[in-house]
N, C-alpha and C positions, 0 to 999 in steps of 0.2 A: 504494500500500500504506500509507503512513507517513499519507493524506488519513484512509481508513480507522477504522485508528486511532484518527485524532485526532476525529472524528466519534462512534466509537463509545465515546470518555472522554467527550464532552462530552456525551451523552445518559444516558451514568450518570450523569454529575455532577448533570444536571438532574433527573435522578429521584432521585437522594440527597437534594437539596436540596428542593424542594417534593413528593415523596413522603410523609413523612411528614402531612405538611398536607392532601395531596388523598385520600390513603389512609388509612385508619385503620390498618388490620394492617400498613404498611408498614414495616420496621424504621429505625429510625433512625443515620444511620452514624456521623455525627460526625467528625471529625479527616480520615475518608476521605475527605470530598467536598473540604477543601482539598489532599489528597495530590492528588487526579484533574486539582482545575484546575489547580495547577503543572502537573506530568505534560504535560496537553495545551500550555501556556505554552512550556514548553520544545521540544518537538515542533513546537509552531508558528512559534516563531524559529528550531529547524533548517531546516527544511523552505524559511523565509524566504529564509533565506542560503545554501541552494544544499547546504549537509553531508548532506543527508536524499534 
């Protein structure tokens, strides 16, 4: 579940971030795409260390 997840921030996060650039009408998020990759950062050192 917690793989999931972490998969499904990191694919927003890639489309936040080069979205804009490959899309035109793509909105641009800003600030959101570093909330995402902490988010997944943390999730992935839980999940490391056995909490998750």
């Amino acid at each position: 579940m917690v793989t999931w997840i972490i998969v499904i921030l990191l694919i927003l996060w890639v489309l936040g971030y080069f979205g804009p650039n490959v899309f035109s009408g793509f909105p641009s998020l800003g600030n959101a795409i570093h909330i995402l990759l902490v988010i997944v950062i943390i999730l992935v050192l839980l999940n490391m260390l056995g909490l998750m």
